[in-house]
N, C-alpha and C positions, 0 to 999 in steps of 0.2 A: 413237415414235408419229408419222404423217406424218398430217395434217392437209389437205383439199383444201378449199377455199374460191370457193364460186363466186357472185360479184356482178352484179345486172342493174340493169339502170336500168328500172322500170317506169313510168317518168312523170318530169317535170318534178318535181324535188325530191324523188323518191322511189326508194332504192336497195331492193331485196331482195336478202339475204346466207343459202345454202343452206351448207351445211358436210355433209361426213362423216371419218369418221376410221375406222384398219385396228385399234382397240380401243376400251372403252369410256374414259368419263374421269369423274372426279368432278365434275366441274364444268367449265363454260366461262364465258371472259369475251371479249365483245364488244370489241376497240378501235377507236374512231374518232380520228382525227386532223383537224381542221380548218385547212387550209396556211395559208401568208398571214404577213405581217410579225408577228402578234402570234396565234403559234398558239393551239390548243385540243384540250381533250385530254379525253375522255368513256371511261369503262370500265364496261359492265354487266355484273354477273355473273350468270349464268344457272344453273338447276339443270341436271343431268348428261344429263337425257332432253331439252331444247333440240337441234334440230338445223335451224333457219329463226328467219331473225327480217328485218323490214323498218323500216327510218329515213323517216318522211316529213317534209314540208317543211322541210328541205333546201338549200340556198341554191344554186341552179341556177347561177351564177355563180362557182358558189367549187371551187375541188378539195377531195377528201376521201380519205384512205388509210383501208383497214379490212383489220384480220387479224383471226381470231380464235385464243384462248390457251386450252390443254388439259391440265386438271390433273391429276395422276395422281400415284400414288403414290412418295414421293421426288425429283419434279420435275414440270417441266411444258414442253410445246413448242409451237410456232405457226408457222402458217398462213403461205403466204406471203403478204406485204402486195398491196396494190391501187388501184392511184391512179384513182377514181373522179372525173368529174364532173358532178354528176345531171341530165343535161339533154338528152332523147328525140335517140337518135340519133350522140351519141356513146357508145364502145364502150368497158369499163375494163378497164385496161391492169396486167400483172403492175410492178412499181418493185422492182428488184432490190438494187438501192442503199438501201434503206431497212430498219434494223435495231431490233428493241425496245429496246437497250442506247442507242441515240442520243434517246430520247422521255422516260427516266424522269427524274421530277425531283430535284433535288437540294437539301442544304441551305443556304441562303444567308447564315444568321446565328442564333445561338443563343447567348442571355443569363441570369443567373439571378438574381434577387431575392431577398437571403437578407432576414427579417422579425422578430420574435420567434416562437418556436418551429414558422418555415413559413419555404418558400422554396417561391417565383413561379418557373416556366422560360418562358421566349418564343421565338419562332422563327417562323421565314418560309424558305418554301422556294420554288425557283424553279420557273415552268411544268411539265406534264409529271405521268407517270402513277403514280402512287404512292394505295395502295390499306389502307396500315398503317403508322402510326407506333409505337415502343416508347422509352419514357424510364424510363429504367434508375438507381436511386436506391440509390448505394454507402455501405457505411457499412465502412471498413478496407480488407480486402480481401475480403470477400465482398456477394453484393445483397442489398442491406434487402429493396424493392420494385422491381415491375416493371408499367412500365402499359401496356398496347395498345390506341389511340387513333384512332378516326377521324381521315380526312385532314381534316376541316375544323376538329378542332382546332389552334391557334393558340397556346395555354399552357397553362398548366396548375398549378396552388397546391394543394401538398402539403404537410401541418396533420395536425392530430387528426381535422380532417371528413373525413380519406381514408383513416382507419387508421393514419397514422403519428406516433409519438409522438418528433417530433425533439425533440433537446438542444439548449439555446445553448453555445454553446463550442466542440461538439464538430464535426469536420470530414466534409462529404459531400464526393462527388464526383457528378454528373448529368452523365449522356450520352443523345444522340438518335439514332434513325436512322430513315430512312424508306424503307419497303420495296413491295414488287409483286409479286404473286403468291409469296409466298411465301420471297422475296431481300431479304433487302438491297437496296437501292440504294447508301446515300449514311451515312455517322456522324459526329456531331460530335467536337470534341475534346474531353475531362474538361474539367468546370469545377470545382472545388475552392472551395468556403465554405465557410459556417457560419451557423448562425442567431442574433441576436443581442435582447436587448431596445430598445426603440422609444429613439428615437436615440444607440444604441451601435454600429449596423450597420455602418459604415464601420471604425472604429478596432479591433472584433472581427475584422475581413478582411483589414484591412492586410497582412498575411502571405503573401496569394495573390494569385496575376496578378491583377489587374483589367481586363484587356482585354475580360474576358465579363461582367462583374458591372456589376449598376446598385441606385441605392439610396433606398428611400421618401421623398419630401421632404415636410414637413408644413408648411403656413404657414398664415396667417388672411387678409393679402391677394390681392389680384387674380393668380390664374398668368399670363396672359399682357393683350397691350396690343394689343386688336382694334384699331384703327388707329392704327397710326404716321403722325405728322405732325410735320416739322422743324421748326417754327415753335412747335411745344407743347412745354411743360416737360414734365419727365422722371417719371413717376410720384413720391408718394414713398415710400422705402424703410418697409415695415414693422418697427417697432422693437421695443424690450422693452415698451413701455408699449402696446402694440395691446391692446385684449380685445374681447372679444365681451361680450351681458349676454344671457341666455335672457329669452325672452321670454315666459313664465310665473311664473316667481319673481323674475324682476330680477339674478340670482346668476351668479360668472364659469362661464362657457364654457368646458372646458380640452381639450386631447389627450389624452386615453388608451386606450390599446390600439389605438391607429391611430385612436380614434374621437373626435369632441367632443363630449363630454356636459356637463350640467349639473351640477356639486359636489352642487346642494340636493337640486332632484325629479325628477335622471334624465334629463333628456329629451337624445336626442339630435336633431345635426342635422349637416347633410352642406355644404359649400360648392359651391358652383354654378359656382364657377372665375373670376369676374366679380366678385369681391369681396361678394358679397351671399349669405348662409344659410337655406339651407332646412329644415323641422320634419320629423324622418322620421314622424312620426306621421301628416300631414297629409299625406303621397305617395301618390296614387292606386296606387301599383304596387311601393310603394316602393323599398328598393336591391337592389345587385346584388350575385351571389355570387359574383362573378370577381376586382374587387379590393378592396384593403385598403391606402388607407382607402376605403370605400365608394364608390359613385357613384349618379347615379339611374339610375330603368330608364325610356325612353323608348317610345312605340309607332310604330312606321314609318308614316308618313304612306298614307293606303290602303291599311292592311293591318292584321293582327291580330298581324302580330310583334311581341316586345317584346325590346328589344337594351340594353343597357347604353352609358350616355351615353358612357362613356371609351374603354372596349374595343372596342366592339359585337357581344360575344357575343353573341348570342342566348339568352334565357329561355323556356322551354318550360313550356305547361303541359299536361300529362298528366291525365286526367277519373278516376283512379284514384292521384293522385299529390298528395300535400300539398305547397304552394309553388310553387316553379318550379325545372326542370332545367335543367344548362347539359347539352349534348352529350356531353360525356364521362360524364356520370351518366344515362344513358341505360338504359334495362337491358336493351334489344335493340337498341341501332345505329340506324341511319339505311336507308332506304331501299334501293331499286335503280330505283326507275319514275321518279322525280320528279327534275326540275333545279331550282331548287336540293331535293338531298335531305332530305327528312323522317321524321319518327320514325316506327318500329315500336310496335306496339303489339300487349296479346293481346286475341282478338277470338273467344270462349270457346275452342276448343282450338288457333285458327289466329293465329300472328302476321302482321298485314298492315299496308300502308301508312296511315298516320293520314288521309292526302290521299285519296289514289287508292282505299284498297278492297284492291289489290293483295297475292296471298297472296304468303307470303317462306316460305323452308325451311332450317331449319339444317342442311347437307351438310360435315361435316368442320370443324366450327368457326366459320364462316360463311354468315350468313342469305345467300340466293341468292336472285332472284325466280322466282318461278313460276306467267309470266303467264297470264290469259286469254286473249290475244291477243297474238300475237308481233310488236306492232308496236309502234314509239317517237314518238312527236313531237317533232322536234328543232325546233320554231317557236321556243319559248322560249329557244332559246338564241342561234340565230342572230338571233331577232331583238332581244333586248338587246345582242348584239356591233355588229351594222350599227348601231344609234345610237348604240352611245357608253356604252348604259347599264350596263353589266355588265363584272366584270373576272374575268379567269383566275385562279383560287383555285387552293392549294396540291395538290388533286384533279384539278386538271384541267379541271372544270366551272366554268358560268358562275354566278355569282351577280349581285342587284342591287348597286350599289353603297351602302356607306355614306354 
């Protein structure tokens, strides 16, 4: 399949990108590259009858590479690259030196939290384009389960709320890879646990590497000591004798099931990190579905997010959906129109962007946009990178900072 690619600058900050190709394809996806000490990395996937699409504002100042990627059946090929820079009058230029195998991102670290009958995985991968994650969940030698994961997932807690019915004792192995168009990229190594009951965790794993493994700690004191000062005594150490007393019935406070409850009438409550306990009843939003032991759910300052105090996943709420979703429980994915991306939704027989309106089309397994208008606004992104405010996520794209 040969691909031609033709880019214009129509304006100060504004690239239009024509393409055609010598067959059809199932799909295309857009790539943008933003150069510079601390690239960026944007991929839209477009449905099959796409053949224009135009990026505005733009940072007139910056270089930008764009190919576009042509899916077909059993592989896919691309475009040659194009080192653009959006600013009337200069002319973009083919970059011959520039290949999609040197863009994709890779995995940078990958740990597992084994829990009573769950194990947490984590991971962070480095800049670069990656469009699907799969964490592959062994049990002997054949897959338990198998999960394929948006790129802005981060981890992921596999329990009885995901369908899986782990043993303690018994040994898993989890592996990661994150993939693009339809590749691989990049795999981690097996990690080998076990799931264990709440403070057994460690001495049930002894047996396997621990270089990837990390393990719940529960206390009743302060985690950490917001300002350190020489001159100040040294906290002091929580002992056997600390309790808590609920403040409903007056009765002790204990741990169980990763949680502090009340022995007499129930009630829990969650630590705040700072030495001081919160009533989950009394939480405007209450906790979060990511870890264990709980956390609160917080709301981003000017904005209607609500992120998890520890993690900062993101909780979702859906106008058809009891609770709140993390991203992975999504039940149509994330966007293609919006940076940072947002949820799909059905919107009576059309799935479209929750934000935008934008219809989305499922082409071969993945929802594709299928805009109104074939044009993007990159303001959002460039302009939270020139301040400072925004950092390169595991996608590629820009988000706000936590």
């Amino acid at each position: 399949m040969k691909i031609d690619l033709t880019p214009r600058v129509v304006g100060d900050g504004s690239v239009a990108l024509d393409w055609r190709a010598d067959r059809a394809a199932q799909r295309w996806t857009l790539l943008i590259v933003r150069t510079g000490s601390v690239p960026g990395y944007t991929a839209l996937h477009l449905s099959a009858d796409s053949a224009r699409y135009q990026i505005n504002n733009l940072s007139r100042h910056q270089r930008y590479l764009f190919a576009v990627l042509g899916h077909i059946a059993g592989g896919r090929a691309c475009s040659a690259w194009w080192s653009v820079t959006p600013r009337t009058g200069l002319e973009p230029i083919v970059d011959t030196s520039v290949a999609l195998e040197q863009h994709l991102a890779r995995l940078e670290r990958f740990t597992v939290m084994p829990q009573d009958r769950r194990l947490t995985a984590y991971w962070q991968l480095s800049p670069g384009f990656v469009d699907q994650l799969v964490l592959e969940v062994q049990r002997g030698e054949r897959i338990y389960r198998r999960f394929e994961l948006e790129p802005e997932v981060n981890s992921l807690s596999l329990d009885h709320g995901r369908g899986l019915a782990l043993k303690n004792g018994e040994p898993y192995r989890l592996l990661l890879g994150c993939g693009f168009a339809g590749t691989v990229a990049a795999s981690s190594a097996p990690v080998t646990c076990t799931a264990a009951p709440q403070g057994e965790e460690r001495a049930a794993n002894q047996a396997f590497d621990q270089q990837h493994l990390i393990y719940p700690f529960l206390a009743l004191g302060p985690e950490v000591q917001i300002f350190e000062d020489d001159g100040a005594p040294a906290p002091a150490a929580v002992g056997e004798d600390h309790r808590i007393i609920c403040c409903h019935c007056r009765q002790p406070v204990e741990w169980d099931a990763y949680r502090l409850r009340c022995k007499k009438c129930g009630a829990e409550f969650i630590p705040n990190g700072r030495g001081a306990f919160l009533d989950v009843a009394r939480l405007r939003f209450g906790t979060c579905q990511c870890c264990l032991p709980k956390k609160i759910i917080i709301q981003k300052p000017h904005s209607e997010e609500l992120r998890c105090a520890h993690s900062g996943k993101e909780h979702i709420r859906l106008p058809d959906a009891a609770g709140f979703l993390l991203i992975e429980d999504l039940p149509f994915g994330l966007c293609q129109c919006c940076r940072p991306r947002r949820p799909l939704t059905r919107q009576g027989k059309h799935i479209v962007c929750s934000r935008s309106g934008e219809q989305h089309r499922n082409e071969h397994g993945r929802y594709v946009l299928v805009p109104t208008q074939p044009v993007f606004d990159a303001a959002a992104i460039d302009d939270l990178l020139d301040a400072g405010l925004a950092e390169i996520c595991a996608s590629g794209v820009s988000r706000a900072r936590r």
